[in-house]
N, C-alpha and C positions, 0 to 999 in steps of 0.2 A: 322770536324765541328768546327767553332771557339768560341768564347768563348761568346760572344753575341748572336748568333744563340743558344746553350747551354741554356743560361738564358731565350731567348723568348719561347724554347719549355718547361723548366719547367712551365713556367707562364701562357700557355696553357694549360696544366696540370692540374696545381693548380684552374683554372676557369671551367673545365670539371669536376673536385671531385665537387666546392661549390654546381654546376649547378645540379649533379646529388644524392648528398645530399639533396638539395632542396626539388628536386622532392622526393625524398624518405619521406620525414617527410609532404609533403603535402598527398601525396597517402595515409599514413599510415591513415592521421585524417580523409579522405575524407571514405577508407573502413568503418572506427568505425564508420559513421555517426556523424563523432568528429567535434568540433568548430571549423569549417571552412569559413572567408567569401569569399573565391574565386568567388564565383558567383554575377554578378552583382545586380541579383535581389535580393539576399540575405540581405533585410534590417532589421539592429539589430543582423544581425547573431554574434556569439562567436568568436572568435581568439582564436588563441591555446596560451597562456602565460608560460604555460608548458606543462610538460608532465600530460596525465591526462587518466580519463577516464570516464563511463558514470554509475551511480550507480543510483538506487529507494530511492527518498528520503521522499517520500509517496506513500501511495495508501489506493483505499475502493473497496470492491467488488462491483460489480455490479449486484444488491439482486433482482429484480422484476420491473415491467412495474409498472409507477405510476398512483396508479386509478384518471377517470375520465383526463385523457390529452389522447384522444383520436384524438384530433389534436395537441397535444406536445405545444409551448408555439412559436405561430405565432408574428413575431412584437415585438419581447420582447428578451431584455437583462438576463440572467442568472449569476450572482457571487457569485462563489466556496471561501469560505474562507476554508484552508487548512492549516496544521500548518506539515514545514518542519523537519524530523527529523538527518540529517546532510546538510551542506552548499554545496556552489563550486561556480563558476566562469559561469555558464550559465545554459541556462537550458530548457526542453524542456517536453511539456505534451499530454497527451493521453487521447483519447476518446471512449466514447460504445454506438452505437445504439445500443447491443445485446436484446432487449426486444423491438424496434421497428417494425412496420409495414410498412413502408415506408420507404425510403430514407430522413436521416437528411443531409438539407443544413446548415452549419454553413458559413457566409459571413461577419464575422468578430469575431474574436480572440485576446482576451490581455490578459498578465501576467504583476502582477506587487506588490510588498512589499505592505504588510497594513500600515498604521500611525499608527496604535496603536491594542491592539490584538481584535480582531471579530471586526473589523469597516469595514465598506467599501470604508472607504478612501486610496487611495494611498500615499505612500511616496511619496515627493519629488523626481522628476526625475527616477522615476524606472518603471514608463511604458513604457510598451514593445508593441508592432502591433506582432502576430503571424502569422506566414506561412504554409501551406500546399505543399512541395514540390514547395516550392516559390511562390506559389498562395496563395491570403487572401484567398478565399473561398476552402472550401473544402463539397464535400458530399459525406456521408459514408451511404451505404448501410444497408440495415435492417439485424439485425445482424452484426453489420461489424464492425470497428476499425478505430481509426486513430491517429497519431503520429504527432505531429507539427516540423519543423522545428528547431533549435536551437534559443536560442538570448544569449545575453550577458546581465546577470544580475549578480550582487554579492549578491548570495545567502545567508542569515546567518542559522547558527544551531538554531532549535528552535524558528521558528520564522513565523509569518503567510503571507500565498501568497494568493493574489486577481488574481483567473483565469474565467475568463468573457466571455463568448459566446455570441453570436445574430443568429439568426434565424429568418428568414424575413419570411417565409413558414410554413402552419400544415404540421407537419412533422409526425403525429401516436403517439403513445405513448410513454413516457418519460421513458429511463432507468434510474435508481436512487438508489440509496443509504437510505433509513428511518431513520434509527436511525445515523444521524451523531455527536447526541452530540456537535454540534457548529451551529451558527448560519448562514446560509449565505442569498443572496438578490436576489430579482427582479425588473428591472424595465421596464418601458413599452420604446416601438422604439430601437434605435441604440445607448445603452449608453454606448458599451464595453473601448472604451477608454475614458470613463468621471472621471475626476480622485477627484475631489471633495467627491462625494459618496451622494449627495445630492438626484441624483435620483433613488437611489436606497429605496422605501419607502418600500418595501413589503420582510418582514421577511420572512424563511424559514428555518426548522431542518432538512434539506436533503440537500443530494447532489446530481447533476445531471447531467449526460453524462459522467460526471470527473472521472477516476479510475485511475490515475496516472501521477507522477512528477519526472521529472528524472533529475538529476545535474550533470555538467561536474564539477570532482574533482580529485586532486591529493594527499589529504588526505585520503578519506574512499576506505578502499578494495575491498568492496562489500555489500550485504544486507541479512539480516535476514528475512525471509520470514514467517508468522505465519497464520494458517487455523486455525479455530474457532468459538465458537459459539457467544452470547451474552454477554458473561464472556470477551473473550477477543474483542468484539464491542464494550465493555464498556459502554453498557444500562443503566448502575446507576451511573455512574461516572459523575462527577459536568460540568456540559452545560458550552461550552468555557473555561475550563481550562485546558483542554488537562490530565486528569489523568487516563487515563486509563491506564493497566497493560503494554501494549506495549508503553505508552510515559514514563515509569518508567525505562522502559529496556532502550532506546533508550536512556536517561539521566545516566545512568548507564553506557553506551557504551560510550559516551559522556567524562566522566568525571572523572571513574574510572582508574587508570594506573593499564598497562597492559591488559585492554580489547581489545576486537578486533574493527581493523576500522571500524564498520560496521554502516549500517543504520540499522531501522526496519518500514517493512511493512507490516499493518495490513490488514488481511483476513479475519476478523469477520463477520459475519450475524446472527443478533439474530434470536432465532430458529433454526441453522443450526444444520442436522442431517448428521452423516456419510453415512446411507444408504439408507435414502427415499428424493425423491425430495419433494418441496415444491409447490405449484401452480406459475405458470407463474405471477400472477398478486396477489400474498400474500406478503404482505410488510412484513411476518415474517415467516420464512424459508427459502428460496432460494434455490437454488439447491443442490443435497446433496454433503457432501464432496469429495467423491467418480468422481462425473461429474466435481468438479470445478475445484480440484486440477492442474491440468495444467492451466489455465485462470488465475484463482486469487493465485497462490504462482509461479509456475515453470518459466513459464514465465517474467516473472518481472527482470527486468534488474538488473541485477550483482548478482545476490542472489547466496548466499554461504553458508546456513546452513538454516535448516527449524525444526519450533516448531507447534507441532503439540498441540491444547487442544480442544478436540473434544469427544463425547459420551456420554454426560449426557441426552441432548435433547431424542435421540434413545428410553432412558430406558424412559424418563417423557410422551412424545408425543405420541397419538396416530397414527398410532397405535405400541404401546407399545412394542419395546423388550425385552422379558425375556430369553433369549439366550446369556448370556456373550459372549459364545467363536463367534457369527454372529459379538458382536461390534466388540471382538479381531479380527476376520479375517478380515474386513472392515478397519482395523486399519494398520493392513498388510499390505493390499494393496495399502493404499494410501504412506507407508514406502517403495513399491516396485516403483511405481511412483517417486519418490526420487530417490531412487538409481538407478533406469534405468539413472537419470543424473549426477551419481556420488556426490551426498550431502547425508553428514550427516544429522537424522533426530533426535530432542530431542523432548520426548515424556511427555506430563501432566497426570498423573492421575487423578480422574473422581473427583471435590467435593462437600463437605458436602450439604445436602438439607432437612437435619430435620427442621422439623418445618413448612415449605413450603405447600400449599394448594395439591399440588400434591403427597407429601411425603406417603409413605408404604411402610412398614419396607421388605415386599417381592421384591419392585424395590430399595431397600436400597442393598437389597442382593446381587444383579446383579451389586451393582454401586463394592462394596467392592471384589467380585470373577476379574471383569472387572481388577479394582486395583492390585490385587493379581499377575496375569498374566503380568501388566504393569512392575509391580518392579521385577517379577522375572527374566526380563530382556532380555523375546525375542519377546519383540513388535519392541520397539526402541532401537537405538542406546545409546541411553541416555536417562536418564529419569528423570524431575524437577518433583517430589513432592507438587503438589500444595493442596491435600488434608490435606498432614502433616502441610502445611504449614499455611492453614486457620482453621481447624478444631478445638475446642474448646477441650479441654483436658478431662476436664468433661461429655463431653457429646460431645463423638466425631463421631456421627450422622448428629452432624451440627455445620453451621459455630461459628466461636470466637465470641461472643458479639459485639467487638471491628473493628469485620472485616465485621457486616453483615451490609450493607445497608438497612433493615429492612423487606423486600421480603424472608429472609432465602431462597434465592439460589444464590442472584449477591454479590458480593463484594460490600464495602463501599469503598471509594478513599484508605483507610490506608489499608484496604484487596489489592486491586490492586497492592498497594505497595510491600506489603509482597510476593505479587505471582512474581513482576519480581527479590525479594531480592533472593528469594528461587532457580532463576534461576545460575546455576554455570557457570559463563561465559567461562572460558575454555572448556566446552561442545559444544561451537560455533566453536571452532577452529579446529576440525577434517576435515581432507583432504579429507577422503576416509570412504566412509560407512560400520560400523560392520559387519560382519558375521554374521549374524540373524541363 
């Protein structure tokens, strides 16, 4: 072989590794369902800028069919105001008929940055057209699901996203969220990509079809996944300011050194009970924790540790538990759900609610035995203290003065506080779940 010959078969070589490198790093983003525009149709789709991956940087359960949308919302615009709790570089969201009777047509989808926090104006330049498996429209069956496509936005931490439906069809009843604590919009026709916000006149404290936001990032590890009742829905937490106990954590994750990367996303339904469902079309219970748990925490992309704060409803609600060890065991098992997918679970204890219209010192009994069993440390793997943490010293039947929002059972914003301070964050970072 001489020596030119030599040189041109290295050079072939050299063009068969780049060729099949290539391919390797395209394959890899395409399995992940990663930020790939390979495909023509793919408009707005992400490009990989690096390495990354796909993590929850919100979500809300999906609590009950909303009364009286018995044709869902024909002809009309719907926007989800949403407040992200880590950033990335694209991003891509998720929908629920689960409470419909027919099949929802969605025939046009945008994501796009607020101008300012709860408006419904877009930033400059940040809207996005959403896809369906490269189709604008998409229709998801009664009960059923659906996942958009990626785009390419630069996502910030902490920060609010305008996600916008149309629906040209009655489509049955609206699956929704009640208690969103933020404001979002309606407008009448096809206004999902109107970026003004002008038409959007019609106020709303719900959320609707929307349970989740997902961001391609090479920052955060994964997410914190949290089941709950109205404590952690954050029912008395101040409208549009995001303070609920899970945006304190999430700021804490945030901000703290040495926490873990993580997002958090919240599972709350006020009224939610570990062991009785709630009616199909009651805006307050939902289903009980026991039925959700895989839907609203397991599932949820990237999720790496889960907080469970669940059982006080059981003992308040009729009909009424006075059976501690039924919450304990119910408590169990949604810890064996968990560990069936290898996560660590950190667990709340039940609290305070002296004072409260509901209060008797006999389901007081049941909250402190429930308790008892939590800290003696074979429910969960861990376990955050949220009754030590709000409880009033004096009178440690109920909440702090300082922490009640005035109802003597929800947190005030600075109680919220206190329940994510009380959370040990190293408690998130276990690999492999306890030995129970």
């Amino acid at each position: 072989m001489t020596r030119n010959m030599g040189y041109a078969l290295l050079a072939g070589l050299a063009a068969i590794v780049v060729l099949v490198s290539t391919a390797i790093f395209i394959g890899v983003g395409s399995d992940d369902n990663g930020l790939d525009d390979s495909s023509p149709h793919a408009r707005n789709s992400a490009a990989p800028a690096s390495a990354g991956s796909w993590v929850g940087t919100w979500a809300a359960a999906a609590v009950a069919a909303e009364p009286h949308t018995k044709d869902g919302y024909a002809d009309m615009s719907i926007r989800n105001v949403v407040h992200t709790s880590v950033g990335g570089t694209g991003a891509r969201i998720k929908l629920s008929n689960l409470y419909g009777t027919r099949p929802l047509t969605i025939s046009h989808a945008t994501l796009a940055l607020a101008a300012a926090p709860s408006n419904p104006t877009a930033a400059t330049g940040t809207m996005r057209s959403l896809t369906f498996g490269n189709n604008a429209s998409v229709t998801i069956p009664a009960g059923g699901t659906a996942t958009s496509d990626s785009v390419r936005l630069n996502v910030p931490h902490a920060a609010d996203l305008l996600v916008t439906t149309y629906s040209p069809d009655a489509s049955g009843p609206v699956t929704y969220h009640p208690y969103a604590r933020q404001t979002s919009y309606v407008a009448n026709g096809d206004q999902a990509d109107e970026t003004a916000g002008t038409a959007f006149t019609q106020q709303s404290p719900y959320w609707r079809y929307l349970t989740g936001v997902d961001v391609w990032t090479a920052e955060t590890r994964g997410a914190v996944a949290v089941l709950g009742d109205s404590i952690t829905d954050g029912i008395t937490s101040s409208p549009g300011a995001n303070r609920r106990w899970t945006d304190f954590l999430a700021e804490r994750l945030r901000t703290e050194r040495g926490a873990p990367d993580y997002s958090v996303l919240n599972g709350g339904i006020s009224g939610n009970r570990v062991l009785v469902d709630g009616s199909r079309y009651s805006p307050n219970n939902g289903p009980s924790g026991l039925t959700r748990m895989e839907r609203d925490v397991l599932s949820h992309t990237g999720v790496k540790a889960v907080v469970i704060e669940m059982g006080l409803n059981d003992i308040l609600k009729p009909p009424r538990q006075r059976d501690p060890e039924k919450i304990v065991d119910g408590l169990k098992q949604l810890v064996a759900q968990a560990h069936d997918r290898g996560l660590r679970v950190v667990g709340g204890t039940l609290t305070p609610f002296g004072g409260h219209r509901g209060y008797r010192p006999h389901l007081d009994a049941v909250r402190q035995q429930v308790n008892e069993r939590i800290r003696a440390g074979d429910v969960f793997d861990a376990v955050v203290d949220f009754d030590a943490a709000l409880r009033d010293p004096a009178h440690p039947e109920r909440l702090r003065p300082a922490y009640d929002s005035g109802d003597h059972l929800h947190p005030s914003d600075n109680g919220y506080r206190a329940m994510a301070e009380a959370l040990d964050l190293k408690q998130l970072k276990g690999s492999t779940p306890a030995k129970l």
